[in-house]
C-alpha positions in Angstrom: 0.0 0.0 0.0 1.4 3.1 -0.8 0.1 5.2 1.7 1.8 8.2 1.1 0.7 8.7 -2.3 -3.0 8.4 -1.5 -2.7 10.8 1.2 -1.5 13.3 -1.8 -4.1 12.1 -3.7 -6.7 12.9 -1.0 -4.9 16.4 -0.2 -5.0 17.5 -4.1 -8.5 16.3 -4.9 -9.5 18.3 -1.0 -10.9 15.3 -0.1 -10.5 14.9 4.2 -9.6 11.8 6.1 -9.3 10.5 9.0 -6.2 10.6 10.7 -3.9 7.3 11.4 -6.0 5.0 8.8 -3.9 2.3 7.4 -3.1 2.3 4.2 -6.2 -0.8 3.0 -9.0 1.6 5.0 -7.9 4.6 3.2 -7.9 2.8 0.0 -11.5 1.6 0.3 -12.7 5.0 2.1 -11.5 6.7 -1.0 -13.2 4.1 -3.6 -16.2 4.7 -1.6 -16.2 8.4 -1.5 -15.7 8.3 -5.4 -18.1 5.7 -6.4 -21.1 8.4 -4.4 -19.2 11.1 -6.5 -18.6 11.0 -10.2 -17.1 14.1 -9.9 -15.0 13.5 -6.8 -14.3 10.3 -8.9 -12.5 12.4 -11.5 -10.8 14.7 -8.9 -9.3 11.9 -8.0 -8.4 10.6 -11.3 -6.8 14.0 -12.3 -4.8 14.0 -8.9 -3.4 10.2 -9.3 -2.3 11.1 -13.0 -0.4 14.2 -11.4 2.0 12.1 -9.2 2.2 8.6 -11.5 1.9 9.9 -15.1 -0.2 7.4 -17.3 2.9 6.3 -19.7 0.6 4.1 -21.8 -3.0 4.7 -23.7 -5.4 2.4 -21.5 -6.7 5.1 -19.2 -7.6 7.3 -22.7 -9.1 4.4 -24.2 -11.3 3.2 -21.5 -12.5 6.9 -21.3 -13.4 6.9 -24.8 -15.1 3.9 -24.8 -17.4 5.0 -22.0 -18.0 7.7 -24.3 -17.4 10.5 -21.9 -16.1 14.2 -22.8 -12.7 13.4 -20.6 -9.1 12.4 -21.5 -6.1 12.0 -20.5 -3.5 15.0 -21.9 -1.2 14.3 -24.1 1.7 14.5 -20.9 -0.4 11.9 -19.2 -0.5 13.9 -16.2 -3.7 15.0 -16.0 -7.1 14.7 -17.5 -8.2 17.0 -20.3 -11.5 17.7 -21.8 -12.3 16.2 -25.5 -14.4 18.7 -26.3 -14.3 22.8 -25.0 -17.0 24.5 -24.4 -16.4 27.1 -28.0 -17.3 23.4 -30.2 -19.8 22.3 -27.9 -21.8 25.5 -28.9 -20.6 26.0 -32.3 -22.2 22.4 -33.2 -25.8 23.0 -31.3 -25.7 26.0 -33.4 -25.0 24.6 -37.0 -27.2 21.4 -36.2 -29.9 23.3 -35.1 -31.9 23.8 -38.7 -33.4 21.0 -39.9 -31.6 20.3 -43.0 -29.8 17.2 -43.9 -26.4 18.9 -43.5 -27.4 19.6 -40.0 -28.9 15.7 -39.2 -25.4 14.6 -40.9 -23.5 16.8 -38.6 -25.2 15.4 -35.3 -24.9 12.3 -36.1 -21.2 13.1 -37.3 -20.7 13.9 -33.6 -22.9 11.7 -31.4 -20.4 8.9 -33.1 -17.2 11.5 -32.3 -18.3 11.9 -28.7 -21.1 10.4 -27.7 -21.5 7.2 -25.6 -19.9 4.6 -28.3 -17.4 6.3 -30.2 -17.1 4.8 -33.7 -14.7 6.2 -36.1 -15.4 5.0 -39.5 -19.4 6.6 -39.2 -17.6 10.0 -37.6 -15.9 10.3 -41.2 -18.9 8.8 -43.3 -21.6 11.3 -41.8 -19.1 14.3 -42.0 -18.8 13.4 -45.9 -22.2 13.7 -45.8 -23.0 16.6 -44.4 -20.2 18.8 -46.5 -22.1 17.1 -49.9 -25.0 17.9 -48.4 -24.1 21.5 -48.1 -22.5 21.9 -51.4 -24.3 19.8 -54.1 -26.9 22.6 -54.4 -23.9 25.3 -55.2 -21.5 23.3 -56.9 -23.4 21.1 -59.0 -27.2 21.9 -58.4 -28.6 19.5 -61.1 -27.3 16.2 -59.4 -28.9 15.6 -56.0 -26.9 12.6 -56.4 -23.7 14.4 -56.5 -20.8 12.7 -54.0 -17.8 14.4 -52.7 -15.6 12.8 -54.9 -17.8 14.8 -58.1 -17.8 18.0 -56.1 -14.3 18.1 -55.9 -13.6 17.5 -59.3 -15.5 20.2 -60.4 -14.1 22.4 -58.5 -10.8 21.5 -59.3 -11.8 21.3 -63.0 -13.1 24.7 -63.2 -12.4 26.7 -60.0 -13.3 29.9 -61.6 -16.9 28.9 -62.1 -16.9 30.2 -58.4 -15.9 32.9 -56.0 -14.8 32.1 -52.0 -15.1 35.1 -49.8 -11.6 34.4 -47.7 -9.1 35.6 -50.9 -5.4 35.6 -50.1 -2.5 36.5 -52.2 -1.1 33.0 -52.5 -3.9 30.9 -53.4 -7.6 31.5 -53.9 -10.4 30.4 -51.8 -12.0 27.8 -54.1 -8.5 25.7 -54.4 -8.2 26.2 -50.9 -11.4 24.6 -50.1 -10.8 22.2 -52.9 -7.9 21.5 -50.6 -9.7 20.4 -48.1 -12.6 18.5 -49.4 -9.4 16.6 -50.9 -8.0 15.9 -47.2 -11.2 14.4 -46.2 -12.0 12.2 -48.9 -12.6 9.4 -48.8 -13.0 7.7 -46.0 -10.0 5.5 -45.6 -12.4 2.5 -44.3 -13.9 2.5 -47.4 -11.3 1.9 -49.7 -12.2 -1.6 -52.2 -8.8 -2.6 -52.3 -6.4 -4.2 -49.3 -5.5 -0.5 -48.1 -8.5 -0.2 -46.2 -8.2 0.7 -42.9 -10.2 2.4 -39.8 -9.2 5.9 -39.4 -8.0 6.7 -35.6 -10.4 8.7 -33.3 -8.2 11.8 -33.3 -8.3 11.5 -37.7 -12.2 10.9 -37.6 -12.3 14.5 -35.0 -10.3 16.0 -37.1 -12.5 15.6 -40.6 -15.8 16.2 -38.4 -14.7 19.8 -37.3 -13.2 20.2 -40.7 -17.1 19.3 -42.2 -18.6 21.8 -39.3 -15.7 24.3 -41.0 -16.8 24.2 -44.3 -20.8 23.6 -43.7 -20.8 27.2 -41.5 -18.6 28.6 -44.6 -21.2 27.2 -47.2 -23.9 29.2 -44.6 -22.1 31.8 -44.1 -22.6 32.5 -48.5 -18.7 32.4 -48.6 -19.2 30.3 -52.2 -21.2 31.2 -54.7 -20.9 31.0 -58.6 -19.3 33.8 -59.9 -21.9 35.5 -61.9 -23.6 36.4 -58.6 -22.2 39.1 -56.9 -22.9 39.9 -52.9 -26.2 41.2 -51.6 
């Protein structure tokens, strides 16, 4: 029993103690106090991690597969939140109309964050959602239209369009077309033996990028050229 260490523990997450308990009561007392307080639970958690650093991924992973909206930092010293407060909002806003780029999107993140994690969908419904918020622009006469077209065509033809973010060394449309090209396809999806599933932090990454680009689509930042700004 290491003794001293759970007394730190119990000092950094203010939790108070008897004096004089050996080390096995202190142990349970602790477990006890935790399993009455989830939050207590993860003071705890956070103050363990700050005197024996988690040098390996298990604590993360079990974390992520309870689905909750903790992890541990990247030091391994302490826990960390998966999602801040500035996303949390950003999505509820952007998934609030009820359009399919919108149902895409929350789906997109109930798989990114919600109780079981799943990758592969994370990346699947954020494809979705960006077709579903540029088919109408780009090509407007093919509901059908996949991101794999859509990119083409703007690669083909970028002029066809204007992009309200303009900088001197590349225009908007390539650098969208830039990104529509870092998140397709899906890498889980592939027909041949490179298939793969993407990593959590990969599937985060192409979901925030698909909020990106959905609020830019919103936001009238593309439009075809001939029509100028209201």
């Amino acid at each position: 029993m290491r003794t001293d260490m759970m007394l730190e523990v119990a000092l950094r997450a203010r939790v108070p103690v008897e004096s004089g308990l050996s080390g096995s009561v202190l142990m349970y007392d602790l477990i006890a106090r935790c399993e009455r307080n989830e939050e207590l639970f993860l003071d705890v958690v956070d103050a363990t991690l700050s005197l024996v650093p988690e040098k390996t991924s298990t604590l993360a992973r079990i974390f992520l597969d309870a689905g909750s909206v903790w992890t541990v930092s990247r030091e391994g010293d302490s826990l960390t939140r998966r999602v801040d407060s500035t996303a949390q909002e950003q999505i509820e806003a952007l998934a609030s109309p009820q359009d399919e780029s919108s149902a895409e999107l929350a789906e997109a993140w109930e798989c990114a964050y919600g109780r079981a994690p799943n990758p592969s969908d994370v990346w699947d419904h954020s494809i979705k959602a960006i077709e579903a918020a540029l088919w109408p622009i780009v090509l407007p006469q093919n509901r059908k239209a996949t991101l794999g077209t859509i990119e083409k065509a703007l690669q083909a033809k970028p002029s066809k369009w204007t992009f309200g973010l303009e900088s001197n060394s590349i225009g908007g449309v390539e650098t969208l077309h830039a990104l529509l090209k870092l998140v397709w396809p899906n890498p889980d999806r592939h027909g041949t033996g490179e298939s793969r599933t993407p990593s959590q932090d990969e599937a985060e990454a192409v979901l925030h990028t698909a909020i990106t680009i959905v609020q830019w689509v919103r936001g009238g930042l593309l439009r075809p050229a001939d029509i100028g700004p209201e």
